[in-house]
C-alpha positions as CSV (number, residue, x, y, z in Angstrom):
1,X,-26.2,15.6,-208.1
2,X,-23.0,14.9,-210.5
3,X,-22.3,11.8,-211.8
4,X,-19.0,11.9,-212.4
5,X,-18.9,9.0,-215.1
6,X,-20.7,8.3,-218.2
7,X,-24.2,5.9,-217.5
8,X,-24.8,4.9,-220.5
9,X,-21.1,4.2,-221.8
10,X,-20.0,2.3,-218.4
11,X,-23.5,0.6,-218.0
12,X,-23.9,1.8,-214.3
13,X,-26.8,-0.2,-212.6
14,X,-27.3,-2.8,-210.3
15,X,-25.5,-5.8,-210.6
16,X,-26.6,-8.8,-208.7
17,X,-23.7,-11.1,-209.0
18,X,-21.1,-8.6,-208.4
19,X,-22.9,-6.7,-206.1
20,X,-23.3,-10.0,-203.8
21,X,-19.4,-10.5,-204.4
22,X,-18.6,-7.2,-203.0
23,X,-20.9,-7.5,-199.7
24,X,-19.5,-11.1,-199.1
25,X,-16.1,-9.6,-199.0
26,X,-16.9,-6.5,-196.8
27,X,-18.2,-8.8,-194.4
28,X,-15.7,-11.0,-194.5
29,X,-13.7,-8.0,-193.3
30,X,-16.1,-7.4,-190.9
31,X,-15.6,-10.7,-189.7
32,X,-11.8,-11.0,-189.1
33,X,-11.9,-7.7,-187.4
34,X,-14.2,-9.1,-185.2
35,X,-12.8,-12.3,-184.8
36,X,-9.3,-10.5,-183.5
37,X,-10.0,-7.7,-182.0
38,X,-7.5,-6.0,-179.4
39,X,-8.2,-4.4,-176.2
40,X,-4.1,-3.2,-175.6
41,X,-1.7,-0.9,-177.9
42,X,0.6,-3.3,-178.5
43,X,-1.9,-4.9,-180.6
44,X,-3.5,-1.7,-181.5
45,X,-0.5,-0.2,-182.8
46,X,2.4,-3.0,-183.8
47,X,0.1,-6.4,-184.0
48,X,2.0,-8.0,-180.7
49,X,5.5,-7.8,-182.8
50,X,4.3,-11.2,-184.1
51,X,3.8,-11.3,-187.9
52,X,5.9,-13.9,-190.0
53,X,7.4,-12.8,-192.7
54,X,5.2,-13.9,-195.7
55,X,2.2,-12.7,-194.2
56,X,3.5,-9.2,-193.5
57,X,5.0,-9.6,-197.3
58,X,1.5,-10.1,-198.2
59,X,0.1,-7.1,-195.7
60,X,3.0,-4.6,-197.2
61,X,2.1,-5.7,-200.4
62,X,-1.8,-4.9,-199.9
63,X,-1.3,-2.1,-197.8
64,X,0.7,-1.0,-200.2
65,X,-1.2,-1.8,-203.5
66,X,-4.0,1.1,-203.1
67,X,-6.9,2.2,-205.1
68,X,-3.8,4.2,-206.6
69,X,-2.3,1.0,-207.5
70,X,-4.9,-1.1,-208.5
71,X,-7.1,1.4,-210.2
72,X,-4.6,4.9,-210.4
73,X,-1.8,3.5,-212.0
74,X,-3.5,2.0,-215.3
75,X,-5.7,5.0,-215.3
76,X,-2.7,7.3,-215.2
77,X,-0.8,5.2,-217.8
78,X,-4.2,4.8,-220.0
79,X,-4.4,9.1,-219.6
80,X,-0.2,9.8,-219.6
81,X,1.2,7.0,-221.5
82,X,5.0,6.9,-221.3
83,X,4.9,9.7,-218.1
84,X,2.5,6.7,-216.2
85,X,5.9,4.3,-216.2
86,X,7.6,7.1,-213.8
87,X,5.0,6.1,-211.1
88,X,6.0,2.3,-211.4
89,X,9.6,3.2,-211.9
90,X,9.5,5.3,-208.4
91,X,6.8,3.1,-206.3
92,X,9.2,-0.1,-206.8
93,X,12.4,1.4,-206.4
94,X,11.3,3.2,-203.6
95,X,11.5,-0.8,-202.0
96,X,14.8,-1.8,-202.8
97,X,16.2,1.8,-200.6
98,X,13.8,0.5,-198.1
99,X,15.2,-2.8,-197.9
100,X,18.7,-1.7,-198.0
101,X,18.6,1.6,-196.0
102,X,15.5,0.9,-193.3
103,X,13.8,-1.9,-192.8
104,X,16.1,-3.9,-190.2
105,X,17.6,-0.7,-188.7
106,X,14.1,0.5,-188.3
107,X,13.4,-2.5,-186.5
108,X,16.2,-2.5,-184.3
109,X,15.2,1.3,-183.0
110,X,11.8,-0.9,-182.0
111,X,9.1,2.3,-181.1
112,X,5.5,1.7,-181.8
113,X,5.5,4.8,-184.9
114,X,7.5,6.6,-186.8
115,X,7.2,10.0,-184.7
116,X,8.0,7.9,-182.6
117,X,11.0,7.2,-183.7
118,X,11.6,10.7,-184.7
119,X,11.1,12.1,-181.2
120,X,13.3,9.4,-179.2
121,X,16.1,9.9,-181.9
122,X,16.1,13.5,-181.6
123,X,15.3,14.0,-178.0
124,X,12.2,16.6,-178.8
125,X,8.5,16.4,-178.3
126,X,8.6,19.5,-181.2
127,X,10.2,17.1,-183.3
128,X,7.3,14.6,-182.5
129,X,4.4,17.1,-182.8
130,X,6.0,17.9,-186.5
131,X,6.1,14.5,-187.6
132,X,2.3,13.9,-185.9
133,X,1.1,16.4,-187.4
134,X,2.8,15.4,-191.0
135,X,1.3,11.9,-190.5
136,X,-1.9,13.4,-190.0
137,X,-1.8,15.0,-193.1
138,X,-0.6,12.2,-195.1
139,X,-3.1,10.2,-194.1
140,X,-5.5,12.8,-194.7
141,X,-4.6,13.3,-198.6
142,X,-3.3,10.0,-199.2
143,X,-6.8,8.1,-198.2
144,X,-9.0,11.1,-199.8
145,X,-7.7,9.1,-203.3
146,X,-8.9,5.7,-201.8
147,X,-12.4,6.8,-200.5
148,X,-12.8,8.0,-204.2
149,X,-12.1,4.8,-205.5
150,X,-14.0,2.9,-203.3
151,X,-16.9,5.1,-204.4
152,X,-16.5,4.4,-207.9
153,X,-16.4,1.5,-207.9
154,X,-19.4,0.9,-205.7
155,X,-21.4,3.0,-208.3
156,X,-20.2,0.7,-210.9
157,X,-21.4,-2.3,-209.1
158,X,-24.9,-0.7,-206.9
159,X,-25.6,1.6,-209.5
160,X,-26.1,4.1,-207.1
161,X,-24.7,7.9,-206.9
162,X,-20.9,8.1,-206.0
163,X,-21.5,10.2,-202.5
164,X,-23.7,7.2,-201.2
165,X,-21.1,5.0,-202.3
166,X,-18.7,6.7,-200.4
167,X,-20.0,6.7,-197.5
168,X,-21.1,3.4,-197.0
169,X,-17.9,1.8,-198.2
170,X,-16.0,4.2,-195.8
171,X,-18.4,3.4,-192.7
172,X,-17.7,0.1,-193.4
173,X,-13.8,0.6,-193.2
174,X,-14.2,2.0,-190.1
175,X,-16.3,0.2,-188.5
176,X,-14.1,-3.0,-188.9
177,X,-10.7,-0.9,-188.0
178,X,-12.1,0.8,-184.9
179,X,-12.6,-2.8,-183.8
180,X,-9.7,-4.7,-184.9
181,X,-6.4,-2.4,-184.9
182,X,-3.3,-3.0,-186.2
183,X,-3.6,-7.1,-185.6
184,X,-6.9,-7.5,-187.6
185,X,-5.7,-5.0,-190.0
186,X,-3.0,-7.0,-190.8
187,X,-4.9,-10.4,-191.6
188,X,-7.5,-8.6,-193.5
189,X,-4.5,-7.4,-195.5
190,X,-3.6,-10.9,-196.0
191,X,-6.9,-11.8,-197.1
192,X,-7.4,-8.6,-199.4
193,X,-3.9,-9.3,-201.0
194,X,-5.2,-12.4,-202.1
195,X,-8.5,-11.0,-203.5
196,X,-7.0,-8.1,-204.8
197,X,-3.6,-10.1,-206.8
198,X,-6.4,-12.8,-208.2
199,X,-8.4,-10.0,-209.5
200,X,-6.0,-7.9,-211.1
201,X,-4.3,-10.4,-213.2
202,X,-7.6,-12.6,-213.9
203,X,-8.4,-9.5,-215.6
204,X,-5.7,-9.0,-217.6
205,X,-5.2,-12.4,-218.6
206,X,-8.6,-12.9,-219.7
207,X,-8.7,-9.7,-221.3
208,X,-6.0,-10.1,-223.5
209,X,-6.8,-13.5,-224.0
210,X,-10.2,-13.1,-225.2
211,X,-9.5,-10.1,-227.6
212,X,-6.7,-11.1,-229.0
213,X,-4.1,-9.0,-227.6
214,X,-2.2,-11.6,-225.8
215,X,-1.6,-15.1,-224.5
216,X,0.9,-16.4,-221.5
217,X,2.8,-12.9,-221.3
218,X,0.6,-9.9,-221.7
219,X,3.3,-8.0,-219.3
220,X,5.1,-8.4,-222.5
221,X,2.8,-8.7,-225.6
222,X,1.2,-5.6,-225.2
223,X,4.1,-4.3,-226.6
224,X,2.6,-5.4,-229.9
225,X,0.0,-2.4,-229.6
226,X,1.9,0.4,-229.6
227,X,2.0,1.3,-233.1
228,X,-2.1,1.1,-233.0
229,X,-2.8,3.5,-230.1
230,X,-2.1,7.1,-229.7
231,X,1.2,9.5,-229.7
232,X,0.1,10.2,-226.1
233,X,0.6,7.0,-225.0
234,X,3.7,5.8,-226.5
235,X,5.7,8.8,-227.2
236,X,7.8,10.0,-224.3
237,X,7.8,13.8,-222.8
238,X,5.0,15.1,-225.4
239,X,2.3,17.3,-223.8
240,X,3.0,19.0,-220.6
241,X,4.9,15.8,-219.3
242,X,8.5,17.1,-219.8
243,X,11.5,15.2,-218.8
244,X,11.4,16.9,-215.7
245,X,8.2,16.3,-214.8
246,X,8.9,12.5,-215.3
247,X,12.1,12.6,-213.2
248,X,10.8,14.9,-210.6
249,X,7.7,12.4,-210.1
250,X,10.1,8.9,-210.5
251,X,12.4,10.9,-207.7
252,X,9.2,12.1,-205.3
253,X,7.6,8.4,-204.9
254,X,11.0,7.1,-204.5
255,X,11.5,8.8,-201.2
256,X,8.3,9.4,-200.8
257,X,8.0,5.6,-200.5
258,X,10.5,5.8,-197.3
259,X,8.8,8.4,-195.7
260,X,5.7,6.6,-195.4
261,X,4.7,6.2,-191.8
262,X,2.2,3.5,-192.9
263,X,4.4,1.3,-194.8
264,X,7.8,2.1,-191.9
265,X,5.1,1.1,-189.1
266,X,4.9,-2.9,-190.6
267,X,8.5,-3.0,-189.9
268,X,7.7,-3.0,-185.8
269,X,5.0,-5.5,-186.5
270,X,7.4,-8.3,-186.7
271,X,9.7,-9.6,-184.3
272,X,13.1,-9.6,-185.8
273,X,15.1,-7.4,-188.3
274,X,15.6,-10.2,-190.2
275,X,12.2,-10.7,-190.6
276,X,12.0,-7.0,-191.7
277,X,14.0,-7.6,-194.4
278,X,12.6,-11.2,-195.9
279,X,8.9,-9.6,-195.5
280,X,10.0,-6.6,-197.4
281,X,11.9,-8.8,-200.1
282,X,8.7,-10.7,-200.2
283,X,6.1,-7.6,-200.3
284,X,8.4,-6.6,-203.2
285,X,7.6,-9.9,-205.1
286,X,4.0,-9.2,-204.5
287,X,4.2,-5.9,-205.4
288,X,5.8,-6.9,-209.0
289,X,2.9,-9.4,-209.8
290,X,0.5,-6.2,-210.2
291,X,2.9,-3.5,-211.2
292,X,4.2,-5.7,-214.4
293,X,1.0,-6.5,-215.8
294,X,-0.6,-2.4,-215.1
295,X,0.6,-1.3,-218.4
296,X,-1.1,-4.3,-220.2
297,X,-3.9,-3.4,-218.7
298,X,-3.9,0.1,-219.8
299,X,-3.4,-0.5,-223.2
300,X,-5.8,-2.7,-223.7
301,X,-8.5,-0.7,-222.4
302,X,-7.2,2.4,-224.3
303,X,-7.7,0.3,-227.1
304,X,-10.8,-1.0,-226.4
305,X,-11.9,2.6,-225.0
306,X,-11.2,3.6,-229.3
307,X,-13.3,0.7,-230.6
308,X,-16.3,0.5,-228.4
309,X,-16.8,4.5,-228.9
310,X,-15.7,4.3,-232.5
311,X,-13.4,7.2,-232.6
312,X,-9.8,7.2,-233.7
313,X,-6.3,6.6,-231.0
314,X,-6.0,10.3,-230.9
315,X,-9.2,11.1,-230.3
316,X,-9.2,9.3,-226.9
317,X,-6.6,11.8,-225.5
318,X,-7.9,15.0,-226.7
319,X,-11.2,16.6,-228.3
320,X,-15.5,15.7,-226.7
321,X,-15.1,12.0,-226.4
322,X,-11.7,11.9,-225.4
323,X,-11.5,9.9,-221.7
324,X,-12.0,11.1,-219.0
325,X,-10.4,11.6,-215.7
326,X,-13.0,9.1,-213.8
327,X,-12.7,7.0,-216.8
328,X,-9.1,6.7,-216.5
329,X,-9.5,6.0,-212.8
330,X,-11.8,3.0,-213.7
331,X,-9.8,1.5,-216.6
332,X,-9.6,-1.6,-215.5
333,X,-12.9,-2.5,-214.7
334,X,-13.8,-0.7,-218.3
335,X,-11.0,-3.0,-220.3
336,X,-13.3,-6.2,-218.7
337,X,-16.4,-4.5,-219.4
338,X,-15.7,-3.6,-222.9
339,X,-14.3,-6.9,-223.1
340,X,-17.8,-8.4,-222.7
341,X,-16.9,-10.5,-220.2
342,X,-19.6,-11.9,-217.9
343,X,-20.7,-9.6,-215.1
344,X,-19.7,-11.7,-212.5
345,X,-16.2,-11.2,-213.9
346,X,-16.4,-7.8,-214.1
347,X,-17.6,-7.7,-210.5
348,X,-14.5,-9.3,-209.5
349,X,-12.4,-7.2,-210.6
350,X,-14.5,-4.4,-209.0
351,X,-13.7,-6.2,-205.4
352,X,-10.4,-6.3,-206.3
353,X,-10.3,-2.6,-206.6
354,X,-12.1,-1.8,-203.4
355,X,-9.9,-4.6,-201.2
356,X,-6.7,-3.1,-202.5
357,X,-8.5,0.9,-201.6
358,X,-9.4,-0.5,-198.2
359,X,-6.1,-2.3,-197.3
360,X,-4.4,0.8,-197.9
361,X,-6.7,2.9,-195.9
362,X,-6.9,0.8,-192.9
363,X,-2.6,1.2,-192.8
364,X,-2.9,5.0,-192.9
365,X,-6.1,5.2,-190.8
366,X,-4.1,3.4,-188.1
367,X,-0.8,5.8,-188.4
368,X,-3.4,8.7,-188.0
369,X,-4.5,6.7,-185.0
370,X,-1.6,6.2,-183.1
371,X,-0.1,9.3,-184.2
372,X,-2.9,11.0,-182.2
373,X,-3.4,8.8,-179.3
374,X,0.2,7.9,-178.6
375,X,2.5,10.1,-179.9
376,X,0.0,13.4,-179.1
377,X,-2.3,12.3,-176.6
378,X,0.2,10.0,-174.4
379,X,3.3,11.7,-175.1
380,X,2.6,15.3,-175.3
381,X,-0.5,15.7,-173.3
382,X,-1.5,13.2,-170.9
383,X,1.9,10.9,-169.9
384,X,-0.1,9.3,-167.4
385,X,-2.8,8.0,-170.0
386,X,-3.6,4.5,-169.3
387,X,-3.7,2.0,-172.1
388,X,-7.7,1.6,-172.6
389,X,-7.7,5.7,-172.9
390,X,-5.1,5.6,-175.7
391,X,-7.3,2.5,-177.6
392,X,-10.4,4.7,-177.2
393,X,-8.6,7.8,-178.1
394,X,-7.0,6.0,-181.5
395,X,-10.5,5.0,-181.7
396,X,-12.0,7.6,-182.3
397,X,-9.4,9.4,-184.5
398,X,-9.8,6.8,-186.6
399,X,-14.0,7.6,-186.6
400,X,-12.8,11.2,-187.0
401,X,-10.1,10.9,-189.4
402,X,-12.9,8.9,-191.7
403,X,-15.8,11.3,-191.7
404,X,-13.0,13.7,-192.6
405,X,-12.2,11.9,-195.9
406,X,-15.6,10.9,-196.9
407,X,-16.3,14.7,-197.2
408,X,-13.3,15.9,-199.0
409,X,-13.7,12.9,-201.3
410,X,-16.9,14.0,-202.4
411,X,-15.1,16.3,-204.7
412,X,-11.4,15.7,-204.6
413,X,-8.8,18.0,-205.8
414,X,-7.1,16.1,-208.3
415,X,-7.4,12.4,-210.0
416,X,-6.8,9.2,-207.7
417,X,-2.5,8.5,-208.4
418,X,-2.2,12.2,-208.3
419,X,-4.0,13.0,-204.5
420,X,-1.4,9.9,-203.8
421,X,1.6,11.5,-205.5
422,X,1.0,14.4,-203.4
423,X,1.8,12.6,-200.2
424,X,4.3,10.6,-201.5
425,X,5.7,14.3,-201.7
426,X,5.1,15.6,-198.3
427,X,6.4,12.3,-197.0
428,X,10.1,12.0,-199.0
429,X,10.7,15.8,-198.2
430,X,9.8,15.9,-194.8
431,X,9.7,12.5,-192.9
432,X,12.4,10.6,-194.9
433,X,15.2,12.6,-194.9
434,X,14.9,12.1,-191.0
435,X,14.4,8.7,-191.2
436,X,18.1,8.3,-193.5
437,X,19.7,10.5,-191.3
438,X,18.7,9.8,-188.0
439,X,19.4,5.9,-189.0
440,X,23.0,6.7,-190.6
441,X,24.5,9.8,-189.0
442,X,24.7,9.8,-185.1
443,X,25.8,13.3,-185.3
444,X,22.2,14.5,-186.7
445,X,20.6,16.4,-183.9
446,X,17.6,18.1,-182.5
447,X,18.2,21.5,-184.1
448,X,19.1,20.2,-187.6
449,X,15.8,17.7,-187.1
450,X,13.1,20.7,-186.2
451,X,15.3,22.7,-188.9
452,X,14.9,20.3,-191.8
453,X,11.3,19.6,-191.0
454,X,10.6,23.0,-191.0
455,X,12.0,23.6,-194.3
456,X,10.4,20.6,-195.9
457,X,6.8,21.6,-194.3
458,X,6.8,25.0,-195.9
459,X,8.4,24.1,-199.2
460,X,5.7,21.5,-199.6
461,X,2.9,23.8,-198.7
462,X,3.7,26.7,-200.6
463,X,3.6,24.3,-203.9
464,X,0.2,23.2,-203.4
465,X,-1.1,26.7,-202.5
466,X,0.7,27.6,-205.4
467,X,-0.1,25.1,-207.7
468,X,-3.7,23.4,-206.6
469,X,-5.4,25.8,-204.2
470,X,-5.8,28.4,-207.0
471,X,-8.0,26.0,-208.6
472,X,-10.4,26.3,-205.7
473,X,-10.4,29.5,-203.9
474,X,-11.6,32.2,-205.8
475,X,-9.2,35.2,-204.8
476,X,-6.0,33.0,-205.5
477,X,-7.6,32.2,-208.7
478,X,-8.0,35.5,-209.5
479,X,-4.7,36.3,-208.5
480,X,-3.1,33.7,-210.8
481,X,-5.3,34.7,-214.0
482,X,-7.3,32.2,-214.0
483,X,-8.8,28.6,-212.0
484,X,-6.1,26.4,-213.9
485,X,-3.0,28.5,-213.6
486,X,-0.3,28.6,-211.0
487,X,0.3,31.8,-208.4
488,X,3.9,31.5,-209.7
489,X,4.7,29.5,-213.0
490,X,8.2,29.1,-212.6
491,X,7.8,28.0,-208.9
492,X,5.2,25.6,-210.2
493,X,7.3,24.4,-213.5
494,X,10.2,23.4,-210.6
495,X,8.7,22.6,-207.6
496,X,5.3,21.2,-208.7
497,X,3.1,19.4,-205.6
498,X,3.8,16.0,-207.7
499,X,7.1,16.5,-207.4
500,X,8.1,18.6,-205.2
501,X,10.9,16.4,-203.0
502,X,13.5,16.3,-206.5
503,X,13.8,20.1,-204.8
504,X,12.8,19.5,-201.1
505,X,14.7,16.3,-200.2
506,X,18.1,17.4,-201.2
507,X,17.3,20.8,-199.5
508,X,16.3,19.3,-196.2
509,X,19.2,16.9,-196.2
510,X,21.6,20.4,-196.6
511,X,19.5,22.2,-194.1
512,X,19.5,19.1,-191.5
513,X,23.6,18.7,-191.9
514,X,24.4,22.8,-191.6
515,X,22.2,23.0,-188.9
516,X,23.6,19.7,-187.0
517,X,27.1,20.5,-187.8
518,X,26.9,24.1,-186.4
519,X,25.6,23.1,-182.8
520,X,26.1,20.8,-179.9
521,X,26.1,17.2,-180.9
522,X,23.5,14.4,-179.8
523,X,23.9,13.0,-176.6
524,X,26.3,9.8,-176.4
525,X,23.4,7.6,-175.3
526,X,21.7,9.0,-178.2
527,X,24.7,8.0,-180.7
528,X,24.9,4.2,-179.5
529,X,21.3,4.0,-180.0
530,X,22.1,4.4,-183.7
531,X,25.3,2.1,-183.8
532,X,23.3,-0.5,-181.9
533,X,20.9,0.0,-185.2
534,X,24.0,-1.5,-187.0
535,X,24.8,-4.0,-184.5
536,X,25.4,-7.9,-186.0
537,X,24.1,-9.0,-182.6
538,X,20.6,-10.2,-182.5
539,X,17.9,-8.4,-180.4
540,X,15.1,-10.4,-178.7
541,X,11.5,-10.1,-179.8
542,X,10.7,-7.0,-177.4
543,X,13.6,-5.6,-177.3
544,X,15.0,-2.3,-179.0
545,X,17.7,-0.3,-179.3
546,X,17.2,1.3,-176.4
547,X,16.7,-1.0,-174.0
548,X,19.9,-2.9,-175.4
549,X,22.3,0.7,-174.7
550,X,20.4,0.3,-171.0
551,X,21.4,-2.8,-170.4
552,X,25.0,-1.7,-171.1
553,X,25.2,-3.5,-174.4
554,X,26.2,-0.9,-176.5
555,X,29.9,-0.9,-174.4
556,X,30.1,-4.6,-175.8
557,X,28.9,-3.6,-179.1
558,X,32.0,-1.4,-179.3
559,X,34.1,-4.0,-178.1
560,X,32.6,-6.4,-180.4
561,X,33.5,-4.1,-183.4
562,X,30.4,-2.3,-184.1
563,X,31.4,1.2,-183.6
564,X,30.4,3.7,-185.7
565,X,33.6,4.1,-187.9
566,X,33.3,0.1,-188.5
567,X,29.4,0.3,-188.9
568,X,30.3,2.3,-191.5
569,X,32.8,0.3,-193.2
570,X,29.8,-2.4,-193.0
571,X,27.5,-0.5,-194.4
């Protein structure tokens, strides 16, 4: 069986200290899920619509913060250098759009998910099959990158092989979100925020620190070793990382980040859209105490990665002994090793690494869920379905969804931040540009919606067949000349699967507006549920937008000078 990283050089074996960290925290997790448990979808799905805004700050900020994050983004800044910064650049704007575009006016809409949202807005179960089914899938790819992690980093502290690893750190997961649901999700995010945050910047403080690299600001002072590592790393658009591979990536996460069903669905967790936006202003801050201090981190084990296997900066991006892919997903736990830090330390950062892969996956395992038991199950199929068959149904989709994973991560397709990148993709090409619209333009309709999605669906498909799949099907290989190369280059060069929404967004937006424009309009109940979005009048707990137009409030919202022209003009 492979062992996709090197024994002797990472000193893989069983560690006693870190290894009784790491099960302390998984049953700690174990624990809380147990401890709130929910029999009902509205804490399945939306956590009762009672979170404060800190501790949803702190669950956007761990549900967000992945295995991509935590491990990914060093590794792909240790491996890509300047072309790493477009993944930071694009996750963190990504927040400030969500912020000012979404996160109240999501809110105010008030569904339990976001096909949800997409099917009431556009009056079509199509439209909520499509975005199901591209929730699915984002889930799918999106946690296949966090299953990996998990797995490496539980054969860094058991010692054991990776698949093991997997599987037991993913039954784990499981286990404790087929109990809990959203509400116990949401304080084990709390909890694995903490861990995760401590972990991270212990480790890069005491890294520097101890080798001399830095000492109060190593977000800054690692500035200082840019003239000692390689071209690779601090040169920009060298390589096969051209400018507009950079600013097709930056552009991709950036929507990609507002198309995310898992990080749209914490906005219906709380019970105002005011708490929306202070939980998202403080999920930001949290988010900035790990993404300022990645690059640190990545140069210092790049450096370190040079000394301890005595070759020169060049030589650890390109030739035998250059890193590796795993090794670049793991650089952070490999700076501390190399470092010589105790183990214990090093096993801390480890947990760190898994809390931040589990956080994330228990967000995206409960989108899958809901997407399935609600929006396909209760919507589409069985309208009658009472509430303990939609539970058991998210239930097990979320059993499903996991075994899934665990076998594709065995061998994944592509490194940790790049399986992520890829759903960032599918989401900002497909699901945001509905999100924008349907939030912004009351004259978006049904047609243009099933239009753009369709448009979006294909265009991201036909990149990753062309670009990826040829790498593991033998008669596209064969077809494309060879396991590494593309069906069709110049299709690949502009709309590669990393980036494929700098092409796909503003296409679907076009598509969506022509089609719109050239049939019937929305209904009028339809178009005051989206001014009501924009209303200054404050909704009660429960409430949405909906049941306010019901109630006959959008005539007063009209009266009280939030039409759409003046909605506008506040906007």
């Amino acid at each position: 069986m492979t062992v996709p990283l090197q024994a002797e050089a990472l000193d893989i074996s069983f560690k006693l200290l870190p290894a009784i960290i790491v099960f302390l925290m998984m049953a700690s997790f174990l624990v809380i899920g147990f401890v709130f448990k929910v029999a009902d979808t509205e804490g399945m799905w939306v956590a009762g619509r009672g979170i404060g805004n800190i501790e949803n700050g702190m669950a956007i900020g761990a549900n967000w913060m992945s295995a991509a994050s935590y491990l990914g983004l060093a590794g792909l800044v240790a491996l890509a250098g300047f072309y790493g910064l477009a993944f930071i650049v694009g996750w963190t704007t990504g927040y400030f759009v969500l912020l000012i575009f979404l996160a109240a006016q999501m809110r105010r809409f008030g569904k339990y998910t976001a096909p949800d949202f997409v099917a009431d807005r556009f009056n079509s179960p199509m439209a909520r099959a499509l975005a199901a089914f591209t929730t699915l899938l984002i889930a799918y790819v999106y946690s296949v990158g966090q299953a990996r992690g998990m797995g490496l980093v539980g054969q860094y502290v058991f010692g054991l092989d990776i698949i093991p690893m997997i599987i037991v750190m993913m039954t784990i997961t499981v286990g404790y979100l087929a109990l809990s649901g959203m509400l116990g999700a949401t304080k084990n995010m709390a909890v694995q925020y903490v861990i995760l945050i401590v972990a991270f910047l212990a480790g890069v403080y005491v890294v520097g620190f101890s080798q001399g690299y830095s000492t109060v600001l190593p977000q800054i002072e690692y500035g200082a070793l840019f003239s000692e590592l390689g071209r690779q790393f601090s040169e920009p658009f060298i390589g096969g990382n051209s400018y507009y591979l950079w600013v097709a990536t930056a552009f991709s996460l950036i929507v990609g980040t507002c198309g995310l069903p898992h990080v749209l669905v914490r906005f219906y967790t709380v019970e105002s859209e005011r708490t929306a936006r202070w939980s998202t202003v403080w999920g930001l801050f949290f988010i900035l105490l790990l993404y300022w201090a990645a690059p640190a981190m990545a140069a210092f084990g790049v450096d370190l990665f040079a000394a301890v296997n005595g070759i020169s900066s060049e030589a650890v991006f390109s030739g035998e002994q250059a890193m590796s892919g795993a090794e670049g997903d793991v650089i952070v736990v490999l700076a501390a090793q190399f470092a010589q830090l105790p183990t214990w330390f090093v096993g801390l950062v480890a947990a760190g690494a898994m809390a931040a892969a589990i956080a994330t996956t228990a967000g995206l395992f409960i989108t899958a869920s809901s997407a399935v038991a609600h929006d396909i199950y209760a919507e589409l199929i069985n309208p009658d379905a009472t509430q303990r068959q939609q539970v058991l149904i998210g239930r097990a989709t979320i059993i499903g969804i996991g075994a899934l994973v665990t076998v594709t991560a065995f061998n994944p397709p592509a490194l940790i931040g790049e399986l992520v990148a890829y759903a960032f993709s599918l989401a900002g090409t497909v699901l945001f540009p509905m999100f924008f619209l349907g939030l912004w333009w009351e004259n978006t309709n049904r047609q243009g919606a099933l239009a753009g999605m369709t448009v979006g669906l294909l265009l991201w498909f036909t990149s990753i067949i062309n670009s990826v799949l040829p790498a593991y099907v033998g008669f596209l290989a064969d077809i494309a000349g060879g396991s590494g190369q593309a069906l069709i280059p110049i299709y690949a060069q502009y709309v590669p699967p990393i980036g494929a929404a700098l092409i796909g967004t503003p296409l679907v937006f076009l598509v969506t507006i022509a089609v719109s424009m050239a049939t019937p309009e929305p209904p009028l109940e339809t178009k005051r549920m989206v001014r009501q979005c924009h209303s200054p009048e404050p909704m009660g707990q429960q409430q949405s937008a909906e049941d306010v137009v019901a109630d006959g409030g959008e005539e007063m919202a009209a009266d009280g000078g939030t039409t759409a022209d003046e909605t506008d003009t506040e906007a």
